[in-house]
RODO-965026 format. One line per 4 residues: number of its first residue (from 0); their letters; for each residue y, z, x of C-alpha. Coordinates in steps of 0.25 Angstrom, whole numbers, plus 5000, padded with zeros to 4 digits. Example, Ala and Ser with C-alpha at 12.3 -4.5 7.8 and 13.67 -1.06 7.14 Angstrom:
BEGIN
0 = as = 4982 5031 5049; 4996 5029 5055
//
This chain:
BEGIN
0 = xxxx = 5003 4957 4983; 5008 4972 4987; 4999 4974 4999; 5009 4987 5001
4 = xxxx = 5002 4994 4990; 4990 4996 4998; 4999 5003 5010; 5003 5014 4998
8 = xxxx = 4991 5017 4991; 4982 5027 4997; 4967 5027 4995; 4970 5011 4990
12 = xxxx = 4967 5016 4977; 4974 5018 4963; 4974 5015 4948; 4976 4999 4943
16 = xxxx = 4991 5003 4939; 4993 5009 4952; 4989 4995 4959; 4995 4987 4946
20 = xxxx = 5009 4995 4950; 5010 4990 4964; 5003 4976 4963; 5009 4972 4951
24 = xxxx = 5005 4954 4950; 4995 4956 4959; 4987 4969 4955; 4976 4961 4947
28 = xxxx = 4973 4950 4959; 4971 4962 4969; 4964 4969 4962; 4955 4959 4960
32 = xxxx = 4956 4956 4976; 4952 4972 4980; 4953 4982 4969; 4941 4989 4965
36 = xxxx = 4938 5002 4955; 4939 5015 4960; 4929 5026 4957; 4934 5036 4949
40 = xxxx = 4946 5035 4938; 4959 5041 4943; 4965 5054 4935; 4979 5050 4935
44 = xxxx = 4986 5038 4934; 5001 5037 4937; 5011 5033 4927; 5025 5026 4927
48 = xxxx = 5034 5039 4928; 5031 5040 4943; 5023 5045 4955; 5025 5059 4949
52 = xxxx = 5019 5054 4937; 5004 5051 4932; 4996 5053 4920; 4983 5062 4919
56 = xxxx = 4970 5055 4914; 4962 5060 4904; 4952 5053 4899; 4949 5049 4885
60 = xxxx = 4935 5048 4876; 4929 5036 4879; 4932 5025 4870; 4920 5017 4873
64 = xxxx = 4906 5020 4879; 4910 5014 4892; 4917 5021 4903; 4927 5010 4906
68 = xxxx = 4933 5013 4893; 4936 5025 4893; 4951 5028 4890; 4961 5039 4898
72 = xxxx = 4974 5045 4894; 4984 5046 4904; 4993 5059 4903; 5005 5061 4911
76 = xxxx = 5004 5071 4921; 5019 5078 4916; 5012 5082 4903; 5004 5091 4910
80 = xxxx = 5013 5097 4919; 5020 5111 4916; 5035 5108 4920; 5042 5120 4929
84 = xxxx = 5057 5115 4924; 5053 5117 4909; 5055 5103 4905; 5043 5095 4904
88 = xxxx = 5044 5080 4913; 5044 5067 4906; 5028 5062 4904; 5022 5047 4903
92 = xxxx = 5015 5045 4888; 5002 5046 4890; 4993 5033 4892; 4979 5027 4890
96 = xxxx = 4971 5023 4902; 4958 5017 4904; 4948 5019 4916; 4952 5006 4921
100 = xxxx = 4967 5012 4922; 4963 5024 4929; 4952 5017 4938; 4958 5016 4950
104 = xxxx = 4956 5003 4959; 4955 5003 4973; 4955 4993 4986; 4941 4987 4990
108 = xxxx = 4942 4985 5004; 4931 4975 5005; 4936 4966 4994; 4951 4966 5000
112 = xxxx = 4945 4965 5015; 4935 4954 5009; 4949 4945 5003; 4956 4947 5017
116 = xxxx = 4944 4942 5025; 4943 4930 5015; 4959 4927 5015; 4960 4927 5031
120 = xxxx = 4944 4919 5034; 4939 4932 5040; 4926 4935 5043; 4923 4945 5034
124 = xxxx = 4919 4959 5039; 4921 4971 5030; 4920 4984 5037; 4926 4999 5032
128 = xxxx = 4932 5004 5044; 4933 5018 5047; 4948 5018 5045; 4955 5024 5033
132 = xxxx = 4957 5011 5025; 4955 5000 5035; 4944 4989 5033; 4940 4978 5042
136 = xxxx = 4942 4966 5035; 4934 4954 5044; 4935 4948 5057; 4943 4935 5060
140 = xxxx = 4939 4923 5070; 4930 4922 5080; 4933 4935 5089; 4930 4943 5074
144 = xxxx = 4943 4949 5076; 4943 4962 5066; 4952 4961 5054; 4956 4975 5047
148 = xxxx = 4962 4981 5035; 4970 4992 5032; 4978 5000 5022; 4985 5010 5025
152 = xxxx = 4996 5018 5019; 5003 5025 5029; 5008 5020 5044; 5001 5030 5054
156 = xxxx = 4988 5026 5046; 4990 5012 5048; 4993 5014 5062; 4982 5023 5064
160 = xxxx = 4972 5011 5060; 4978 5002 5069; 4975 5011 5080; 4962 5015 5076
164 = xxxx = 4958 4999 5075; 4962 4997 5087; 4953 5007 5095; 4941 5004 5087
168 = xxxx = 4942 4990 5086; 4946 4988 5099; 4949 4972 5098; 4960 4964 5091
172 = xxxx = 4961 4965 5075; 4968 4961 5064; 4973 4974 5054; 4979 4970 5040
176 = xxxx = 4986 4980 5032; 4992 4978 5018; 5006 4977 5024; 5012 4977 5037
180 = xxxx = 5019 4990 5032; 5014 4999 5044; 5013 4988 5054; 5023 4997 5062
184 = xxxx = 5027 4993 5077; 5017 5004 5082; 5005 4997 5075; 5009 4982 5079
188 = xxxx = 5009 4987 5093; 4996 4993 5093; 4991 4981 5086; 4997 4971 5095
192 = xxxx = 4991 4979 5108; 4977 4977 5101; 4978 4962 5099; 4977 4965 5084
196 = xxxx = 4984 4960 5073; 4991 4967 5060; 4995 4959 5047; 4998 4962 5033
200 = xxxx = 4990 4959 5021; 5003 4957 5012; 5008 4946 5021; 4995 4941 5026
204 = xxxx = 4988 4938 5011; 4991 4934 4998; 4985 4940 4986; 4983 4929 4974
208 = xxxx = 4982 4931 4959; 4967 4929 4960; 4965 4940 4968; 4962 4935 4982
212 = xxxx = 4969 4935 4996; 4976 4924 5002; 4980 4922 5017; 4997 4919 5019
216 = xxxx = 4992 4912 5034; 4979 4906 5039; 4969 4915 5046; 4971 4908 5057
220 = xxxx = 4987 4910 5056; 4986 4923 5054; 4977 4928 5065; 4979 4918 5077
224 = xxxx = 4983 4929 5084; 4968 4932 5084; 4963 4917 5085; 4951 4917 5096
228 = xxxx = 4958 4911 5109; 4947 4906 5113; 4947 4892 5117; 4937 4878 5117
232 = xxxx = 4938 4868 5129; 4950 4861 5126; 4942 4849 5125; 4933 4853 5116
236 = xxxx = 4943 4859 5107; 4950 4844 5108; 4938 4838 5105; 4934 4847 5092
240 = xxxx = 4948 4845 5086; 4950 4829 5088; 4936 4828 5081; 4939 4837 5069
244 = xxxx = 4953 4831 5068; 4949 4816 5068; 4939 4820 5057; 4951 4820 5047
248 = xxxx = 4953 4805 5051; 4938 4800 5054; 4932 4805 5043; 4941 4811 5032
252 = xxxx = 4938 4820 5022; 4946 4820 5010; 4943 4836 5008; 4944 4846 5019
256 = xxxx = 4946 4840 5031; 4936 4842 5044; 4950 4845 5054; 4957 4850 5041
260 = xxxx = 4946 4861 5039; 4944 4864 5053; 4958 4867 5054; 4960 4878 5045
264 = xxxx = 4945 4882 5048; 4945 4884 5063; 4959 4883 5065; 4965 4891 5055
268 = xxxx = 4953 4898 5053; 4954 4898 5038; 4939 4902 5032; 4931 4890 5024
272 = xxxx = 4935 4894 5011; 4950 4895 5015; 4948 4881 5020; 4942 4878 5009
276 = xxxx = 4955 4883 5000; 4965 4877 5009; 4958 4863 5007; 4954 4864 4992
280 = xxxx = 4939 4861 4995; 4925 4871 4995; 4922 4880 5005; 4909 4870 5007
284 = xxxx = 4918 4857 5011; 4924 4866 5022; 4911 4869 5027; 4907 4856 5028
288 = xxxx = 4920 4855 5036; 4917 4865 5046; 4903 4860 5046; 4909 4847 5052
292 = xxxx = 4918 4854 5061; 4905 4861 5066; 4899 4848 5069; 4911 4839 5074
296 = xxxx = 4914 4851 5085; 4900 4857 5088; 4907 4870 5085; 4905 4880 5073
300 = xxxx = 4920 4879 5067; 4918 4894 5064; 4920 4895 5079; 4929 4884 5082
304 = xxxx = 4940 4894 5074; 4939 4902 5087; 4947 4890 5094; 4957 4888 5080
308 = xxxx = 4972 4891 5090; 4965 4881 5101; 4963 4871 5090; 4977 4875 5084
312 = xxxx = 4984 4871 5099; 4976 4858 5100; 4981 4854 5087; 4994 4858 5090
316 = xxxx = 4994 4850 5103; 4990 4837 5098; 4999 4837 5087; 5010 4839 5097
320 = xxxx = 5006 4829 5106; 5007 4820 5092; 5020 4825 5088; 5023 4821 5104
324 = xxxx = 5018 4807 5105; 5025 4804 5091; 5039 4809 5095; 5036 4800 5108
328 = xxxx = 5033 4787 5100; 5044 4790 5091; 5054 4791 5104; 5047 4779 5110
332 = xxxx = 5049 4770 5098; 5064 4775 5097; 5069 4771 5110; 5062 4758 5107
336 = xxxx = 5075 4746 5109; 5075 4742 5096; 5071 4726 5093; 5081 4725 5081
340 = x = 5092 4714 5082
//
């Protein structure tokens, strides 16, 4: 997908052959994801000369009773031009156009924000911002840490949103932007004073053919930088993960699970339904899952993702101290004098 094309377009508006040109193989699945109709039909449309060339619309009878019919001739815009040298410029052949191919199709920024809240398990929480193109997108975790998008087309206007965020919002956030293209060493620094985080849409999501978004790293990959750090008695912590760990051994499930679920739920933070994709099952079997983590721990699992890196670290602890104990038995058998004649 050619996420660049956004950082060049001005307005985020233009004519299908304008989008088709630059997305080539994937112009169909986004516009599906977040194009919509624009308002009014546009009066020129460029042709395959060159920038300096487009054709004049003029519109024809209509051939049928309905609007979305109606046909459109395309002339070049060098046939009516007086030439000063004397000699008249090369022209395109004129074309016929429809309203559809004049239409021109521009970014919804509440279908596009809805696709990235749903790829990354946000909460959802659509708001216009009072910044020239720049959207806030949801929130992420427990601490409902701001997630924005923006798309600009030039640098000084990128790095002035990232300032104008920081004084407004006055707290951590995470900023996504078609590209890293204007992720300049001025920007990262003021980012990184603000405890706030900048990625890329273009190496962050995949676009598929069926028109939706896909995320290249878990949520919780992604954004541990903006994991809650707070932290359960260790004990109870303990307790909570040697319960929902010996369920997969107790009491089996042949779909989904119980610590399998509550891995990539509250530690990986994936939502239900990436769950639910990840383990080829409904989005009802995972919330009968999560229903069982509620009841085996005493604690919403919704809240239990607020502790997701101190779960991560007691995992990683015990499988060290398995991978220990196996190297030990293993030395010990080795040294054992062999009874072998």
């Amino acid at each position: 997908m050619n996420w660049s094309f956004l950082e060049s377009l001005p307005g985020l508006t233009a004519v299908p052959a304008i989008w088709r040109k630059h997305l080539a193989g994937d112009f169909e699945a986004f516009k599906f994801l977040c194009l919509q109709l624009g308002d009014e039909p546009a009066l020129s449309l460029p042709c395959s000369l060159g920038t300096s060339c487009s054709y004049h619309i003029i519109p024809v009878a209509e051939q049928s009773s309905g609007l979305r019919h109606q046909l459109f001739h395309g002339l070049c815009q060098r046939s009516t031009q007086h030439p000063e040298s004397g000699t008249w410029p090369p022209t395109c052949p004129p074309i016929q156009l429809t309203l559809a191919d004049i239409t021109p199709l521009e970014l919804s920024w509440t279908r596009l924000a809805r696709s990235i809240s749903k790829a990354f398990g946000l909460n959802s929480k659509f708001s216009a911002l009072s910044i020239p193109h720049t959207v806030q997108v949801g929130t992420w975790s427990a601490d409902a840490v701001p997630v924005i998008l923006t798309i600009q087309t030039e640098r000084h206007h990128f790095r002035q949103v990232v300032c104008e965020l920081i004084a407004r919002l006055r707290q951590r956030f995470i900023l996504f932007a078609p590209t890293s293209e204007f992720f300049d060493a001025l920007c990262q620094e003021l980012i990184l004073a603000a405890n706030a985080g900048l990625f890329s849409l273009d190496i962050a999501l995949t676009l598929t053919q069926s028109g939706t978004l896909l995320a290249t790293k878990t949520p919780g990959e992604l954004f541990a930088k903006f994991v809650p750090e707070e932290k359960l008695p260790e004990d109870a912590a303990l307790r909570a993960f040697a319960v929902l760990k010996s369920m997969d051994t107790d009491q089996p499930m042949r779909k989904a699970p119980v610590f399998t679920v509550f891995r990539l739920y509250c530690m990986e933070n994936l939502s239900a339904e990436q769950v639910a994709k990840r383990l080829h099952c409904s989005k009802a079997t995972i919330l009968n899952r999560t229903a069982i983590i509620r009841e085996k721990t005493g604690t919403d699992p919704e809240n239990l993702r607020a502790y997701s890196a101190q779960f991560t670290r007691i995992e990683q602890s015990l499988s060290d101290s398995r991978a220990h104990r196996t190297r030990s038995q293993s030395a010990a058998e080795d040294s054992e004098p062999s009874t072998e004649e």
